[in-house]
Structures are given as structure tokens and as C-alpha cells.
C-alpha atoms as one frame of an Amber mdcrd trajectory, in Angstrom:
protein
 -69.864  30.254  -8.138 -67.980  27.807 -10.086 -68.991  24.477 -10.883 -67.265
  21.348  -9.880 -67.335  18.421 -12.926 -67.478  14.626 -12.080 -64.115  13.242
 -13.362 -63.393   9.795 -14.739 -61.440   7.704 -11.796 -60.180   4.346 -13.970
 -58.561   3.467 -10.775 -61.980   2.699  -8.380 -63.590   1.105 -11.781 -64.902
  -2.133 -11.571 -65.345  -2.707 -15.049 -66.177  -5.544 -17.795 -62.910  -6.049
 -19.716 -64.231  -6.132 -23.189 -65.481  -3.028 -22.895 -64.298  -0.125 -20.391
 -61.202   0.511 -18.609 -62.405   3.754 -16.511 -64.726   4.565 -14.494 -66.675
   7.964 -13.549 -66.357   9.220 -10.093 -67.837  11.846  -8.339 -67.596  14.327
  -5.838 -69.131  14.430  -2.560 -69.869  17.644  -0.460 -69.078  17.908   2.753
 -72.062  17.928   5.193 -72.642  20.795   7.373 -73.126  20.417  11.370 -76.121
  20.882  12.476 -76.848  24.113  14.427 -78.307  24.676  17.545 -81.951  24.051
  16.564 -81.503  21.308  14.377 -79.238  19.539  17.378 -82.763  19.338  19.405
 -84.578  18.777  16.935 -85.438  15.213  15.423 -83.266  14.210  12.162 -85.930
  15.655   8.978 -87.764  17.675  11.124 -87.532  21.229  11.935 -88.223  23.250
  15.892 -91.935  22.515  15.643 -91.934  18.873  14.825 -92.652  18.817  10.939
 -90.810  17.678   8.301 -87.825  20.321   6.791 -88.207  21.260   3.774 -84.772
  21.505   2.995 -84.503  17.508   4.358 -87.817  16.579   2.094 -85.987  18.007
  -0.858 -82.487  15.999   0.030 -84.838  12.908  -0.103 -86.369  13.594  -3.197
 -82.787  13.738  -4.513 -81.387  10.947  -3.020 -84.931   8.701  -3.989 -84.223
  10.302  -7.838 -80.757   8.719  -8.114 -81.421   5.333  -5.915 -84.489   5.400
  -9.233 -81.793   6.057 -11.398 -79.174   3.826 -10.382 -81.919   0.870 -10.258
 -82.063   1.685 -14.322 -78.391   1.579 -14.818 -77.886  -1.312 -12.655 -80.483
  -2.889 -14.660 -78.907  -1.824 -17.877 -74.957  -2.360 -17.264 -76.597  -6.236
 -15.843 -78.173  -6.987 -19.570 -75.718  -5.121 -21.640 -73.090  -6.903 -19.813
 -74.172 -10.468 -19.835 -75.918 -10.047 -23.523 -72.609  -8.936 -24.553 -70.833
 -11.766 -23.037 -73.590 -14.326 -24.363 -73.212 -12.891 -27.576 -70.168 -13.237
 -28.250 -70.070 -17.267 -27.263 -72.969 -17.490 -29.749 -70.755 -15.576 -32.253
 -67.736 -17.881 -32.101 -70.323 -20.735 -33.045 -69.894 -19.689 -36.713 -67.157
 -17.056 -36.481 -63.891 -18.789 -34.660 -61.602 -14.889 -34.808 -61.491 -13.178
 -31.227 -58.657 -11.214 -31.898 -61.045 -10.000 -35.327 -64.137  -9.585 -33.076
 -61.949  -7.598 -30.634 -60.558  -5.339 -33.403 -64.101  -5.159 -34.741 -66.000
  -3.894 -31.412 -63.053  -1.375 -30.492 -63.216   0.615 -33.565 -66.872   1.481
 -32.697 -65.032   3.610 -29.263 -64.323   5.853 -32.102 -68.196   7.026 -31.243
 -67.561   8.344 -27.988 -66.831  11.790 -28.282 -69.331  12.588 -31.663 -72.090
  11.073 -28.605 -70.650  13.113 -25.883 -70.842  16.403 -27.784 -74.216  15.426
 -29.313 -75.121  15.247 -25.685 -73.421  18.221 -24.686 -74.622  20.217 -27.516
 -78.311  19.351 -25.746 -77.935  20.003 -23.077 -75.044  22.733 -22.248 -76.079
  26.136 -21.972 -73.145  27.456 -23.176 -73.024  26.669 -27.027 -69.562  25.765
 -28.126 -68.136  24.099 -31.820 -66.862  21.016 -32.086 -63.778  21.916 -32.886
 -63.775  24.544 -29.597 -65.329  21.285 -27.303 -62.198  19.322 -28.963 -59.760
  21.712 -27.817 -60.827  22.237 -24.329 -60.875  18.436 -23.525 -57.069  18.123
 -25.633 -55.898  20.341 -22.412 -56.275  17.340 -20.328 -53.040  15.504 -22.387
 -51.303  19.145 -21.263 -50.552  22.732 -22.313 -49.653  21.436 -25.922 -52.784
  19.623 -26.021 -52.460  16.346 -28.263 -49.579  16.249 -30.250 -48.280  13.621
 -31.858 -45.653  12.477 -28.710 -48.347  12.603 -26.690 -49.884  10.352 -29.467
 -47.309   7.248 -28.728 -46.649   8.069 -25.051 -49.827   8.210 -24.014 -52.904
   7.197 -25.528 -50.672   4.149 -27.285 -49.735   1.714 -24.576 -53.303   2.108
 -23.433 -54.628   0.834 -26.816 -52.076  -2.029 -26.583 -53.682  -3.207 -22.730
 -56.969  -2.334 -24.128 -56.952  -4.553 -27.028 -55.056  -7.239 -24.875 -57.886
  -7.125 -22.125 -60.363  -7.744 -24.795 -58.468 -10.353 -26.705 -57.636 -12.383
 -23.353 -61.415 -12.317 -22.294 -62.723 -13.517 -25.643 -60.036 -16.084 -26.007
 -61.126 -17.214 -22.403 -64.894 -17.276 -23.577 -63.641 -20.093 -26.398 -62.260
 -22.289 -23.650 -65.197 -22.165 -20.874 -68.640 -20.911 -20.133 -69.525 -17.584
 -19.742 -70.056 -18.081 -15.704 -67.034 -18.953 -15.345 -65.775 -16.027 -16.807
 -67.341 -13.608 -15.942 -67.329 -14.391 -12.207 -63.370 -14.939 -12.765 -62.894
 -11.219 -13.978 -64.364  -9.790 -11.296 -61.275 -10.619  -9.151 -59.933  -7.711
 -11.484 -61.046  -4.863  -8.627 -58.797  -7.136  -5.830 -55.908  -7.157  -8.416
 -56.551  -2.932  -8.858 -56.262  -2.986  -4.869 -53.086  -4.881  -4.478 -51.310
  -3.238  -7.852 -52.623   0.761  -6.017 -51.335  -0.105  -2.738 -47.855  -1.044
  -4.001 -47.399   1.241  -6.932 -49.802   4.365  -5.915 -49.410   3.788  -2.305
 -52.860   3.701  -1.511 -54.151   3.836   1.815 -54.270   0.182   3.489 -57.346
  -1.483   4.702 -57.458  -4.940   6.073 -60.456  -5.494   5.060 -59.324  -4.968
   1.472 -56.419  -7.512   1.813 -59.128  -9.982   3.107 -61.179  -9.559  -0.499
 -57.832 -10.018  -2.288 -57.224 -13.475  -0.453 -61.034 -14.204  -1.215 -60.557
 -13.191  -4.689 -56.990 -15.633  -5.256 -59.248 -18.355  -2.975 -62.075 -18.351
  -5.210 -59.777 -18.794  -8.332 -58.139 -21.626  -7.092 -61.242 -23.598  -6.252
 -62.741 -22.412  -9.616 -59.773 -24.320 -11.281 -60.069 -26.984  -8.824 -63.801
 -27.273  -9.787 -63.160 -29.111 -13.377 -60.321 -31.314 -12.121 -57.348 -29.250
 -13.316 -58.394 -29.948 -17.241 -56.060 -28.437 -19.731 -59.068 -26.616 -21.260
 -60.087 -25.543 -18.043 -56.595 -24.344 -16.495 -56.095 -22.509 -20.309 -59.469
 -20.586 -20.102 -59.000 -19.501 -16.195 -55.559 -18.523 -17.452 -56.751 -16.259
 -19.931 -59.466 -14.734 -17.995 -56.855 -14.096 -14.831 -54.383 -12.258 -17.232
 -57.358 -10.236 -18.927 -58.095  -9.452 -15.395 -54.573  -8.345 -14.993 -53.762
  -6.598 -17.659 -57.214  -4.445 -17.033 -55.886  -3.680 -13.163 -52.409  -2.685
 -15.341 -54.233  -0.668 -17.194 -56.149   1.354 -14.615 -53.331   1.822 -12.119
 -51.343   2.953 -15.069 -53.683   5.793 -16.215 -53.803   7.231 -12.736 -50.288
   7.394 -12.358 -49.434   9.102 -15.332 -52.856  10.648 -16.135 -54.528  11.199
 -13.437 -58.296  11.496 -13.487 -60.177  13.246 -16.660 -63.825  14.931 -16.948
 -66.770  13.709 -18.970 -65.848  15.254 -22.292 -61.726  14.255 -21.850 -62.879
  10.779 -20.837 -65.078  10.691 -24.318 -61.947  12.020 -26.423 -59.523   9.408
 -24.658 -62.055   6.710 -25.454 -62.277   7.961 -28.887 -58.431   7.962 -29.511
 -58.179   4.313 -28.511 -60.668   3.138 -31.351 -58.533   5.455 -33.425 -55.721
   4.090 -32.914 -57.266   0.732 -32.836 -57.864   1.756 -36.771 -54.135   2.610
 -37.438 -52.028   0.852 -36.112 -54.485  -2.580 -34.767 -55.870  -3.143 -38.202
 -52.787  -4.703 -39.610 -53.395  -7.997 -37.164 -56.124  -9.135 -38.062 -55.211
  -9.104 -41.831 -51.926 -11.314 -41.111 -53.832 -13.620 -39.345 -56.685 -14.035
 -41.761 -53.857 -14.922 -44.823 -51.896 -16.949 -42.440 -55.183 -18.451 -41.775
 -54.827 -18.557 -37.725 -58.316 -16.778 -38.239 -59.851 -17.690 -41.122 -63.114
 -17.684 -42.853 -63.909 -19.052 -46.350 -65.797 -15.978 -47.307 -67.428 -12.416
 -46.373 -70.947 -13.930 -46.342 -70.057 -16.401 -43.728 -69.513 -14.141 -41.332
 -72.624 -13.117 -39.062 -72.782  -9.394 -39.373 -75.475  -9.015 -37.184 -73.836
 -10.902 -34.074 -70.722  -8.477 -34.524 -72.582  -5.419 -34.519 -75.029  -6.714
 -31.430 -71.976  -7.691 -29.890 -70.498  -4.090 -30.467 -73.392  -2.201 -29.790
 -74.033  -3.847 -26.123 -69.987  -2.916 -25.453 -70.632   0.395 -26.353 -74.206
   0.658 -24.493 -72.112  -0.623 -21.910 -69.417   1.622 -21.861 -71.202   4.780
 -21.925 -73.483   3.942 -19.309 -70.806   2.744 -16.944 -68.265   5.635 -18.015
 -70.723   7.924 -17.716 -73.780   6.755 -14.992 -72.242   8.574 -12.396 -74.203
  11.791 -13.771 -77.248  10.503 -12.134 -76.677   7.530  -9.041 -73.751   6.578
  -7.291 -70.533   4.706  -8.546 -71.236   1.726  -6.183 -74.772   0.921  -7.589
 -73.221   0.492 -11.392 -70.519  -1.732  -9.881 -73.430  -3.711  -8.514 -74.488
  -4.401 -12.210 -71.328  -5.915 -13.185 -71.435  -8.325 -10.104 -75.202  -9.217
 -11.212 -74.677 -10.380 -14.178 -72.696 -13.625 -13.260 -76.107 -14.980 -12.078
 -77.368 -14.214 -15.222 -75.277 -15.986 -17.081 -75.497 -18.767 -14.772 -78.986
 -18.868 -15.390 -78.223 -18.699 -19.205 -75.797 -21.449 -19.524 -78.076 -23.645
 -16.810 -79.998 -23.979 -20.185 -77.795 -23.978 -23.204 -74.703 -25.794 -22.181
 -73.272 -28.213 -20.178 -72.081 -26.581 -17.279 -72.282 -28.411 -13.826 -73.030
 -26.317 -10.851 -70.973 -29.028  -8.433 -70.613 -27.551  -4.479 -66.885 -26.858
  -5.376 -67.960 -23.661  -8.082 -70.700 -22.715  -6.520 -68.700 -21.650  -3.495
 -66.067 -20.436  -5.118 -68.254 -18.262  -7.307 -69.771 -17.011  -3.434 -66.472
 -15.940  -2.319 -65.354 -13.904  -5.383 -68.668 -12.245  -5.247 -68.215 -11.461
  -1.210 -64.816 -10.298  -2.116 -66.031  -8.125  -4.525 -68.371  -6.656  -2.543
 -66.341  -6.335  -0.143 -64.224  -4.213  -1.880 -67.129  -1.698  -2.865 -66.560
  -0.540   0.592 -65.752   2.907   1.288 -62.086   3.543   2.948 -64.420   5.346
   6.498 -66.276   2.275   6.217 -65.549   1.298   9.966 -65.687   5.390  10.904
 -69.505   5.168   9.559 -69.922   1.392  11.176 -68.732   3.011  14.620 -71.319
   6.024  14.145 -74.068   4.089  14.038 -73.085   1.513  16.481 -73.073   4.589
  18.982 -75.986   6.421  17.713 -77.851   3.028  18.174 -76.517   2.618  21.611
 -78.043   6.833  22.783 -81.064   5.990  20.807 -81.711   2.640  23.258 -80.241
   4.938  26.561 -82.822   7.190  25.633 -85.494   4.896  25.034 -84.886   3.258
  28.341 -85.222   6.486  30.102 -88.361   7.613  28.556 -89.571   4.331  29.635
 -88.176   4.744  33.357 -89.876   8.370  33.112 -93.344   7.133  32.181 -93.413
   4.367  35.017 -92.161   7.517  37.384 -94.719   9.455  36.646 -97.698   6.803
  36.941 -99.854   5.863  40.009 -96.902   3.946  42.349 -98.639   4.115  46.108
-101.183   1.486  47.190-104.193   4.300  48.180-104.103   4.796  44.397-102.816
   8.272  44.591-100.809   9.230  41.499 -97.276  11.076  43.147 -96.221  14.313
  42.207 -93.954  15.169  39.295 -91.289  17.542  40.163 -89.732  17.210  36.858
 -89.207  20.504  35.787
């Protein structure tokens, strides 16, 4: 029997902007009808009454990954908001985003020596590098990856990638970190909206009703500082990083499609390559035309820059490749947690007012965003259990209608006969 491999879905991704652009997503199996027994029988429970072992196992399995995605939840959260914390500290003493942007991508270049360390672990089939490399170069085509595909594919998406990055960091200079962060989640609305007119993606109203939520919220978020230059300048930036990351995502799926594991970790890797080649040039120009400047090597806080890269990359991995154990939804949910964190953070270290105006607008981004975590049977399931909840109650009422029927109704105290048969 042959295996099926979770592929990397950038479209569905709900992702930080500093640090991934794809997402993993799995696949489901379809569930079997039940057969004749198991129709009678109570839901876990076999013909006599006990618990099915095949249904005990299925909820050891679904208890592992809910355990599992509570971890990467947990870790996408602190990775996510460290990072972002981070690099606000950083800019205290080291005033370069576009530097710090170059600096954290080139550490992508990780990815697939990681992914084969991993897969040399745990693989039963033993394959070389340079075999592992070839396999996952079929997923640019037959030729594998030339240097055409080079430029026509793995290029642009260094270009969005680095401009995602540099937007986001450039926004962090102008406002706080809440702001931000809460502002970039609008990025899954703005995947919606660009999928439904470019990919033709199915339409749901209740996806159109996040968007509006998500364009709502960013409106009273602006509206929340009085329309100050800094203010409108740093929402700006964080809306186009949002943007450009939608762009991005839409992009690969239209002209790459979806990618396993190991192709996912070689794309990855190709960016921060390219991020060496052809990115590295920028930052030099702009250090001797002194638009980022620093007096001297010393100056500059080392261990901020690797923190900062190490939490993208923690990040990264685990939300490129968490699907392997929990569900896609629950690592979006980490992404979405980690605005209150921040909140919390700047509460204490800056001046950030939490007037009525933000805090609602930072409520309706969030609902839209979790609104869009919905699946597209969403109202199929909702109708389901509306109905299963009405048979359960018919039932329920009839037991209860049976149980007076057959108790003592005549005034001698005689108990009538049951002729249920």
C-alpha cells in the first residue's frame, strides 16, 4: 500500500510575515459508514455495550495530537511574540531592518541540512543527500532545478519574501508590537479575497464577513491614535507586509502548486540562497550611503540578531512542519495568541494606551480571523449536529414517555400490563 505525504499548502497558511510564507497541510481520510451493528449500537461502543477497541484507539490518537498541538501552539505563541519583541529591542541600538531582514533570511539556508538530518532519523529507507536532493528537485519539474527555473521560480518569491519581512520590521520602528501583530493577521482575509478572484476559490459568506471584519478592524486601529503620521505610516507598512505575504501565497499555488515536507525544506532553503546572492548587495549600498549605518562592528548586538533569527527559524519549522503531529487549525491558533502576549508585554515596557477604540478593533480582527479558520462544510457539520441533537432529545422524550407508561397509572395501585414487545 502506498503512502500518502502531507504537502505544504502556502495558500490556507496563516503565517507570521517575518518568517514563513507556507504552510503544511494534511490529508484527511474519508470516514467509513457504519454497518449494521455499529448503526444500533451506541457511538464507541460495540453490540454488547463496551467500549470498541478500534474507537479507544481513534481516541488515543486524536488525545496524542490535541497533546501535541497544545505544544506547538504553545511554541509558535513564544517563538512568535519573542521574535517580534526582539526585534523592537534590537532596533534600540541597531536602527537597519532591511540588514536585520537580510540577516535572519540567510539562516532559511538551514532548512533542508535539518530536514534530511531529520529524515536521515527517522526514514527507514536510507537515502544520500545528494539522492534526498534530487527527489525533492522533481517538484520544480522533470528537469529538476535548473537555472530558468532558478529566476522564474524560486526568484520572485525571494523578492515578496524579503519585502514581507522588510515591511513588518519597518512597521515595528513606527508602532508597538500589538499593533502589529494584530494588524498582520488580517493577512489570512487578504489570502481569501486574492484566492477567490485569482484561484477561484469556492465562496463562503461567512468568509466575506471576516474580510469586512478584517478592513473594519484596520480602520478603527488607525482611527485609534487620531490619524498620526507615525501611526497611519506604521499601519501602512504592516497592511502592505500583509499584502504582499497574501501575494505571495496565492502566487505559489498558482504556479506551484502544493510541495511535500522535504520539497518545502529545499524551497525554503533556495530563498536564503538566493537571499545570499543576489540580496546581499542591499544592505552594503545602504550601509556606505549611510541610510543604515553603524559606526562600527562592535556596536552591533550580535546576540539580539541571532535570538532574533533563531526564534524565526524555530518558528518556521514548527509552523511549516507541525502538521506531522496536530492539526493545521491549532498552529494557526498560536499565531492569533500571541497578540495578547504582546499586549501584555508592551502593557509594561511602553507607552501604549489600551483606549475602547483598539481594544475593539483588536476583537474584531481576532473574530475575523477565527472566523476564517473555519472549514468550507462548516455549516454541513453545524446542520449535523443541530439534527443529531434534535433525535437525541426525540428520543429522550420517548424513553421518558415509556417509563411513565410502564409505571403504576390506576388508582387500586395495580401496575398495567406492558404489551411492548
Amino acid at each position: 500500500m502506498k503512502k500518502h505525504s502531507a504537502r505544504v499548502a502556502p495558500l490556507s497558511a496563516c503565517n507570521s510575515p517575518v518568517l514563513t510564507l507556507t504552510k503544511v497541510e494534511g490529508e484527511e481520510r474519508p470516514r467509513d459508514p457504519p454497518g449494521p451493528a455499529e448503526a444500533q449500537a451506541p457511538v464507541g461502543t460495540d453490540t454488547g455495550g463496551r467500549p470498541s477497541p478500534r474507537c479507544w484507539r481513534c481516541s488515543q490518537a486524536q488525545l496524542k495530537k490535541i497533546f501535541w498541538g497544545v505544544a506547538v501552539v504553545l511554541c509558535v505563541c513564544s517563538s512568535w511574540a519573542g521574535a517580534t519583541q526582539l526585534a523592537k529591542l534590537t532596533f534600540r541600538k541597531f536602527d537597519a531592518p532591511f540588514t536585520l531582514t537580510w540577516f535572519a533570511t540567510n539562516w532559511n539556508f538551514l532548512f533542508f541540512p535539518l530536514y534530511y538530518a531529520g529524515h536521515a532519523c527517522k526514514s527507514a529507507e536510507k537515502q544520500s543527500v545528494k539522492q534526498r536532493y534530487r527527489e525533492c528537485c522533481r517538484f520544480f519539474g522533470d528537469n529538476g532545478l535548473t537555472l530558468k527555473v532558478f529566476f522564474t521560480k524560486a526568484a520572485p518569491f525571494g523578492v515578496l519574501w524579503t519585502l514581507t519581512n522588510y515591511l513588518y520590521l519597518h512597521a515595528i520602528k513606527k508602532i508597538n508590537t500589538t499593533d502589529v501583530s494584530v494588524l498582520f493577521c488580517c493577512n489570512k482575509a487578504f489570502v481569501f479575497l486574492l484566492s477567490w478572484i485569482v484561484l477561484r476559490d469556492r465562496f463562503m459568506g461567512v468568509r466575506i464577513v471576516a474580510a469586512i471584519l478584517a478592513i473594519a478592524g484596520i480602520v478603527m486601529m488607525t482611527y485609534a491614535d487620531g490619524f498620526h503620521s507615525h501611526s497611519v505610516i506604521g499601519i501602512a507598512l504592516v497592511v502592505g507586509s500583509a499584502s504582499v505575504s497574501a501575494l505571495y501565497k496565492v502566487l505559489f499555488k498558482l504556479l506551484l502548486g502544493s510541495a511535500k515536507f522535504g520539497e518545502a525544506a529545499l524551497f525554503l532553503s533556495i530563498l536564503g540562497v538566493f537571499n545570499i546572492l543576489f540580496i546581499t548587495c542591499i544592505p552594503v549600498i545602504l550601509y556606505f550611503t549611510k541610510v543604515e549605518y553603524w559606526s562600527s562592528f562592535d556596536d552591533i548586538p550580535w546576540g539580539n540578531l541571532c535570538g532574533f533569527s533563531v526564534l524565526l527559524l524555530t518558528f518556521n519549522i514548527v509552523l511549516n512542519f507541525g502538521i506531522a503531529v496536530t492539526y493545521p487549525t491549532l498552529m494557526s491558533l498560536g499565531i492569533v495568541l500571541s497578540v495578547p502576549v504582546n499586549a501584555v508585554v508592551d502593557r509594561y515596557t511602553s507607552k501604549i494606551v489600551f483606549n475602547g477604540v483598539r481594544v475593539i478593533a483588536m476583537v474584531i480582527i481576532g473574530l475575523g480571523f477565527l472566523l476564517l479558520l473555519l472549514p468550507e462544510e462548516w455549516d454541513v457539520w453545524l446542520m449535523k449536529l443541530l439534527t443529531r441533537l434534535k433525535v437525541r432529545k426525540k428520543e429522550e422524550a420517548a424513553e421518558g414517555g415509556a417509563d411513565l407508561g410502564s409505571g403504576p397509572q390506576n388508582k387500586g395501585g395495580r401496575a398495567r400490563p406492558s404489551f411492548a414487545r
